[in-house]
C-alpha positions as CSV (number, residue, x, y, z in Angstrom):
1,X,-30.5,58.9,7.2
2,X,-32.6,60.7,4.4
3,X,-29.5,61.3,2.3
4,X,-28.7,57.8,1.8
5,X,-31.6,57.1,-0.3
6,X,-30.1,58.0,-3.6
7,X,-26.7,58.8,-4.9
8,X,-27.7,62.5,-4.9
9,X,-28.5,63.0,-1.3
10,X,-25.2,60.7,-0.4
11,X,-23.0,63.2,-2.5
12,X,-24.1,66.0,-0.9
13,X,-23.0,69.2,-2.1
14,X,-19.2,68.0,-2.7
15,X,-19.5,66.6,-5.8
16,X,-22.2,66.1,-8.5
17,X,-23.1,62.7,-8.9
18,X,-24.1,62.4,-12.7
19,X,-25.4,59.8,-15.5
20,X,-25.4,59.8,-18.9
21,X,-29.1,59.8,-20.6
22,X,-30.1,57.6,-23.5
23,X,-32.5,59.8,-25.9
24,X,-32.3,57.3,-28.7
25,X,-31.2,58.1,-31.8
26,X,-28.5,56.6,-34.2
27,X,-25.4,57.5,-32.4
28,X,-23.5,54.7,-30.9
29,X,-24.8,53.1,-27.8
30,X,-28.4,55.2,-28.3
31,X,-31.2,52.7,-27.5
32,X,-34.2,52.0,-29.0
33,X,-37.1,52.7,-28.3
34,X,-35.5,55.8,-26.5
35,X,-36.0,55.4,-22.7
36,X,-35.3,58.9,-21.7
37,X,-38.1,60.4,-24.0
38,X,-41.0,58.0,-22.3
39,X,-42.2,57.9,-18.7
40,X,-41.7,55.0,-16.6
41,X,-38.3,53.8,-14.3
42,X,-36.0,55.1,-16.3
43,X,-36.9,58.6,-16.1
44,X,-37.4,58.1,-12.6
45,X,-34.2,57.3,-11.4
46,X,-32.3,59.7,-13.9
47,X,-34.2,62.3,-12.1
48,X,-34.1,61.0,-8.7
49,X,-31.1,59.1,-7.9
50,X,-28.1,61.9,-9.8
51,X,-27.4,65.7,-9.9
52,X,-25.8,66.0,-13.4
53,X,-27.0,64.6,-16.4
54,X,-25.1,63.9,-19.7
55,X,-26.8,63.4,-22.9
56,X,-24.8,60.6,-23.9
57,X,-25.5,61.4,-28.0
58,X,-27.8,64.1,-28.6
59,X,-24.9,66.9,-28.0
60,X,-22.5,65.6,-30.7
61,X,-22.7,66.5,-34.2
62,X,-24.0,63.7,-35.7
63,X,-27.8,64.2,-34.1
64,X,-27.3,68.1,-33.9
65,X,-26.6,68.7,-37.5
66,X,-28.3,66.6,-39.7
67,X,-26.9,68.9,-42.4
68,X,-24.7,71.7,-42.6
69,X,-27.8,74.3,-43.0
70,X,-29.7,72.6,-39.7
71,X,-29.2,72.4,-36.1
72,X,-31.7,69.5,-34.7
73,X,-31.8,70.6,-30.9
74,X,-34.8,68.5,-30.3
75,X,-32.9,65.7,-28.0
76,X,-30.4,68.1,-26.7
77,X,-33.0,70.6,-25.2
78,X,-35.2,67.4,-24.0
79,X,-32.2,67.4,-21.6
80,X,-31.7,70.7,-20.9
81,X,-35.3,71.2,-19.9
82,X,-35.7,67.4,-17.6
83,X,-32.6,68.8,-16.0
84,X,-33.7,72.5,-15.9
85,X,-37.2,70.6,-14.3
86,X,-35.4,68.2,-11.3
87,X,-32.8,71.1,-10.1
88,X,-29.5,69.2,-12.3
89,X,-26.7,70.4,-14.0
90,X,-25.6,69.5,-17.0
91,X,-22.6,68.3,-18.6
92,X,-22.1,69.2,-22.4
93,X,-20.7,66.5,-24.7
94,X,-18.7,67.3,-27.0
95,X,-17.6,69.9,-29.5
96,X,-14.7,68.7,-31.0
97,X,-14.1,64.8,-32.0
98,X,-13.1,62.3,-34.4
99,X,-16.1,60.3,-34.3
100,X,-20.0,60.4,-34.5
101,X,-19.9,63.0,-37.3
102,X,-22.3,63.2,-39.6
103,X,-21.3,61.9,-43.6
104,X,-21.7,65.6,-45.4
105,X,-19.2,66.8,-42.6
106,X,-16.7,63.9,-42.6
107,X,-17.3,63.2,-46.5
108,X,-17.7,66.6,-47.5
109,X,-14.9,68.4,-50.4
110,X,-14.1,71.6,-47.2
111,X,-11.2,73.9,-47.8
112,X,-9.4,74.7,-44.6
113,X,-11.2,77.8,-44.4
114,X,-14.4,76.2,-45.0
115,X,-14.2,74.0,-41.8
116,X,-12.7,76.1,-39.5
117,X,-15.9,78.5,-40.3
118,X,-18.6,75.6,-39.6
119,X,-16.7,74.1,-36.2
120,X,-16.7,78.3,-34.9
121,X,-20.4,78.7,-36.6
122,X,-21.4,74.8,-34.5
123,X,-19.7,75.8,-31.5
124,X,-20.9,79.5,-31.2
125,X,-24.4,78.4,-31.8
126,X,-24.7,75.1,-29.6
127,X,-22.5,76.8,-26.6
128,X,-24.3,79.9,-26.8
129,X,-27.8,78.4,-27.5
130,X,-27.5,76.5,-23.8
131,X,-24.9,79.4,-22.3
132,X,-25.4,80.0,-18.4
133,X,-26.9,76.3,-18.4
134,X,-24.1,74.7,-18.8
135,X,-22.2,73.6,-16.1
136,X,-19.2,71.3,-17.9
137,X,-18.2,71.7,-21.2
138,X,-16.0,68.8,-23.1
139,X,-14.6,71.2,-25.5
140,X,-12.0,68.5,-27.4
141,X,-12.5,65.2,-26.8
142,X,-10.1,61.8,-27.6
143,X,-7.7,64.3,-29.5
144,X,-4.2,61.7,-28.6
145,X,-3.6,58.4,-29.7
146,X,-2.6,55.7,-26.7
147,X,1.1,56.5,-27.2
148,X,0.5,60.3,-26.7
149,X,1.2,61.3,-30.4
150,X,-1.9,63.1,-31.9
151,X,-4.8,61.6,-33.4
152,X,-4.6,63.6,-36.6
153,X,-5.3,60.7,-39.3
154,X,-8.8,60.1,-37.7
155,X,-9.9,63.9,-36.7
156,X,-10.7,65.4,-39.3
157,X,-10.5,68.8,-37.4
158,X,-6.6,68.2,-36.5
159,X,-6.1,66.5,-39.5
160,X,-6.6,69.3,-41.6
161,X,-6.0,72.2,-39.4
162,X,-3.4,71.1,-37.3
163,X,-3.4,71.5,-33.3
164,X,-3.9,75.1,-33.0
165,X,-7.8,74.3,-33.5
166,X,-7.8,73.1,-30.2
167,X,-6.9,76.6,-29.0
168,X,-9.7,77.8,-31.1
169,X,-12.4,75.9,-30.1
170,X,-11.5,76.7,-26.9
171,X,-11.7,80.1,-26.9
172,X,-14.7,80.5,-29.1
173,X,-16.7,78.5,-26.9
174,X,-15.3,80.4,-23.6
175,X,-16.9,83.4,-25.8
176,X,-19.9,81.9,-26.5
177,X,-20.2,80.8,-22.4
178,X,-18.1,82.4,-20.0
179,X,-19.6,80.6,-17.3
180,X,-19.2,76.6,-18.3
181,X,-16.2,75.2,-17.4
182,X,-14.0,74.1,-20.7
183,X,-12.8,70.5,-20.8
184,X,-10.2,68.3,-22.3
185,X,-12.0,64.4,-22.2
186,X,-10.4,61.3,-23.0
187,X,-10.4,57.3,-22.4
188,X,-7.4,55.8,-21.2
189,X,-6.1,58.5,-19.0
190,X,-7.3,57.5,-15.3
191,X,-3.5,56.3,-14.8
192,X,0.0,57.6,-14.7
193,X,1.6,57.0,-18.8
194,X,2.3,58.0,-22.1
195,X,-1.1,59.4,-22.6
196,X,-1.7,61.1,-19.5
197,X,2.1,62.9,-19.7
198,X,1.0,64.5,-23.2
199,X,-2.1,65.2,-22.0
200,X,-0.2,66.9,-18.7
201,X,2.1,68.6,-21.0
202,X,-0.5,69.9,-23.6
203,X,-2.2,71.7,-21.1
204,X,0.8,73.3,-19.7
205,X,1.2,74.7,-23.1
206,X,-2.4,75.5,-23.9
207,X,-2.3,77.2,-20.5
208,X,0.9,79.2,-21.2
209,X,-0.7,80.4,-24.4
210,X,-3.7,82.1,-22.9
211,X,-6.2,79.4,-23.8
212,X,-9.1,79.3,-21.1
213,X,-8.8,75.5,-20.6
214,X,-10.4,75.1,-17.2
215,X,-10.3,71.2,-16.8
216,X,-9.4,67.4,-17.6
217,X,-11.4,64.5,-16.9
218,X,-10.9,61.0,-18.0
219,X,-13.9,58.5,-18.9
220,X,-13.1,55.8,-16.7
221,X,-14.5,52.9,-18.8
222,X,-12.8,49.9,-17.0
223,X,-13.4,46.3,-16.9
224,X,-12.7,43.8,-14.3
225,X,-10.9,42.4,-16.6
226,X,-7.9,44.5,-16.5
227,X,-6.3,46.3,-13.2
228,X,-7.6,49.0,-11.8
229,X,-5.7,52.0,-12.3
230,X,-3.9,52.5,-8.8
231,X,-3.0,55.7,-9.9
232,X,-5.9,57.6,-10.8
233,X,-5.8,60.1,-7.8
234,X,-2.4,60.8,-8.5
235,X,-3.1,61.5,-12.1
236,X,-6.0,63.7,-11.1
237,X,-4.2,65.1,-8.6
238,X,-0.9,66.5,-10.5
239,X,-3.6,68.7,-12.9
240,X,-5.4,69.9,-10.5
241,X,-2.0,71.6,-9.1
242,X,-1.7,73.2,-12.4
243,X,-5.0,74.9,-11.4
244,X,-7.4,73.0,-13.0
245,X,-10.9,71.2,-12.2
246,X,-10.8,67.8,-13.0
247,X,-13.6,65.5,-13.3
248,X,-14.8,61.5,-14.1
249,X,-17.0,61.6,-16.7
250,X,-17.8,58.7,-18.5
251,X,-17.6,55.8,-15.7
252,X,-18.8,52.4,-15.7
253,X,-17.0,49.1,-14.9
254,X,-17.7,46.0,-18.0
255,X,-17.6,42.1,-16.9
256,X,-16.9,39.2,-19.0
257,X,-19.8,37.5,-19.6
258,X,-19.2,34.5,-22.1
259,X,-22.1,33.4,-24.0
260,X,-24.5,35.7,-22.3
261,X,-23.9,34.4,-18.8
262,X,-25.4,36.3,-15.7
263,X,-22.1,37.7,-13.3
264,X,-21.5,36.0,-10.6
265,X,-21.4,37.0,-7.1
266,X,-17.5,37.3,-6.9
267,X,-17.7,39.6,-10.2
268,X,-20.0,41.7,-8.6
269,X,-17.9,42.5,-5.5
270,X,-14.6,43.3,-7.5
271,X,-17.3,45.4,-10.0
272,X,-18.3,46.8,-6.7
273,X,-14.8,47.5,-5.3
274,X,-13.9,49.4,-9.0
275,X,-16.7,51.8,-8.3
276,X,-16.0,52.3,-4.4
277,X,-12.0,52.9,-5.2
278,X,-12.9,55.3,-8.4
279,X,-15.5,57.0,-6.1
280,X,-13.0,57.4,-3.4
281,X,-10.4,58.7,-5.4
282,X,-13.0,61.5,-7.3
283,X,-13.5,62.7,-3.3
284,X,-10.5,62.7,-2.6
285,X,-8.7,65.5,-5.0
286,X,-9.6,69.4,-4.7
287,X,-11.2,70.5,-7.2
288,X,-13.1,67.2,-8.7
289,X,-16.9,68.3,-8.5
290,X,-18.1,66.0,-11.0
291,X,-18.7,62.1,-10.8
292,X,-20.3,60.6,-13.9
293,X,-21.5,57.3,-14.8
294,X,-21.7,55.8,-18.5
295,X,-25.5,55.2,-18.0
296,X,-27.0,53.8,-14.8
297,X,-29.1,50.7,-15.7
298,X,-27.7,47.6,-17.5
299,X,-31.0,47.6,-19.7
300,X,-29.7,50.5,-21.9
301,X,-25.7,50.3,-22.1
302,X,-23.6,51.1,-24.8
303,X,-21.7,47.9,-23.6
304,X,-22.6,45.1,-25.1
305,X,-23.1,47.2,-28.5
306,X,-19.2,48.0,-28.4
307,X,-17.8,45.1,-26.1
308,X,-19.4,41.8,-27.0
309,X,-18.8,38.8,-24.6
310,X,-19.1,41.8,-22.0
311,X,-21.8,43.6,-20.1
312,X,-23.4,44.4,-16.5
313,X,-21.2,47.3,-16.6
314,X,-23.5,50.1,-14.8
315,X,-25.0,50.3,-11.0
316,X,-28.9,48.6,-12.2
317,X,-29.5,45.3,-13.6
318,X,-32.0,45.4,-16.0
319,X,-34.6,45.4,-13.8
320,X,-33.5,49.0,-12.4
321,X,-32.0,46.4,-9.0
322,X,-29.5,48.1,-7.0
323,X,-26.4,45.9,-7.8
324,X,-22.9,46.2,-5.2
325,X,-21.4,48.8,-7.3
326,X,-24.6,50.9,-6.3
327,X,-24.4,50.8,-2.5
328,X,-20.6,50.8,-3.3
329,X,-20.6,54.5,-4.3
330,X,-23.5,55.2,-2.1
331,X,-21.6,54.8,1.0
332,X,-18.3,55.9,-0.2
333,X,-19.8,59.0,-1.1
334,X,-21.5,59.0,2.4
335,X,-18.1,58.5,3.9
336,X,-16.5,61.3,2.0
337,X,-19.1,63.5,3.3
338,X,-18.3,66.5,5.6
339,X,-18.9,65.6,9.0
340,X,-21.3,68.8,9.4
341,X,-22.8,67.2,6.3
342,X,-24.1,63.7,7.7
């Protein structure tokens, strides 16, 4: 069948299948040289094999806004315009965060008023500059420490104007794009807990305030190494009752890998059954339209930058093979296929 060629003809129009794309750069995890820019496999298979890119570093703030003065959109619109070219949406990452900001922002001697001007004056212009292209926007992203108190001592943004510029950023970017859907992101928050309850109750109260938050997603960067998180449709289920989309957006499943070692055949098959169950659970909520992975080829991970002793976390070896985890989400997403759809 034609559709099981690629992730994108298995997916069907029931969810977007998506990747992050490495354009280089000096954020973390960006590759060198920078794969996405240059013809060859890589570019290939982004276009081919998903329907929603990501560009995992040349949306934040550190690439866009080399200084306060300049908006670098180089890298972002490279994106926009190999998505625009191969019929893909796009995911926009992120507005609001504690990390990958650039040293005059983070460093820089801002009166309250002063920074609440620049995040509306970055958010107006980036959301607006790509508005009606857009499909997901992550509007705050990692704003809650593990225990579900806020993470105001590392974000700047919360740390010196408090919570309410959550609400902010969220409304100026629904100005700035009516049409993108407006996201709360985070990591640890595929499961049932402390993180996922304040998350589930700050959206109740962003919602009851007027704020036009339209979804959550959670990252979904697991590891075999740890259990997989039983109750991730459950999680993703209980928001979508509140009305929200919900999405996966950040997904890929790390291996220990002592001393550089190739995974085995038995690591393989439990990466595997990670993907298949995470895939499954995506399909099976109302309302979850969007499936991303963390990157797509073991060749150009963020991985074993930020995990050493751990890699072969995406759905290609470095050679661009088709690992399990690859035919793993191909034929769940086959399976959770309309019938009238196969």
């Amino acid at each position: 069948m034609e559709h099981r060629d690629t992730l994108a003809r298995a997916a069907g129009p029931r969810i977007r299948i998506g990747t992050a794309v490495s354009g280089g750069g000096n954020g973390a995890g960006a590759s060198t040289p920078a794969p996405f820019l240059a013809a060859g496999p890589y570019r290939e298979s982004a276009a081919s094999e998903f329907s929603s890119l990501t560009a995992e570093n040349h949306m934040k703030w550190l690439l866009l806004r080399p200084d306060r003065e300049t908006f670098d959109v180089e890298g972002a619109d490279a994106v926009m315009d190999f998505a625009a070219a191969n019929g893909q949406v796009v995911r926009g990452h992120t507005l609001l965060w504690h990390n990958q900001n650039p040293d005059w922002l983070e460093q820089g001697s801002f009166s309250a008023e002063e920074l609440r001007a620049i995040l509306r004056e970055h958010i107006e212009t980036v959301v607006g500059r790509y508005a009606g292209r857009i499909h997901q926007w992550d509007v705050a992203n990692e704003i809650l420490e593990e225990d579900g108190s806020l993470r105001a001592e590392q974000n700047l943004w919360i740390r010196e104007l408090g919570i309410k510029i959550v609400a902010d950023a969220f409304r100026w970017a629904r100005a700035a794009d009516p049409q993108a859907q407006l996201f709360l992101n985070d990591f640890n928050v595929d499961a049932l807990g402390p993180k996922s309850d304040a998350y589930y109750q700050l959206v109740q109260d962003l919602l009851a305030d007027g704020v036009p938050v339209d979804g959550f997603s959670t990252q979904a960067h697991l590891s075999t190494a740890h259990p997989f998180p039983d109750s991730l449709a459950e999680n993703l289920q209980r928001f979508a009752d509140l009305g929200l989309a919900t999405a996966i957006t950040e997904l890929d499943v790390r291996i220990e890998l002592p001393g550089g070692a190739e995974p085995t055949e038995e690591q393989l098959a439990q990466q595997a059954e990670y993907y298949r169950r995470v895939t499954e659970a995506a399909l099976s909520v109302p309302g979850c339209e969007s499936l991303t992975m963390w990157g797509f080829t073991d060749a150009h991970s963020w991985i074993s930058h930020q995990f050493p002793g751990e890699g072969a976390a995406t759905l290609l070896d470095a050679e661009y093979t088709r690992k399990p985890a690859y035919f793993a989400v191909r034929d769940a997403l086959v399976a959770g296929r309309p019938d009238g759809d196969r």
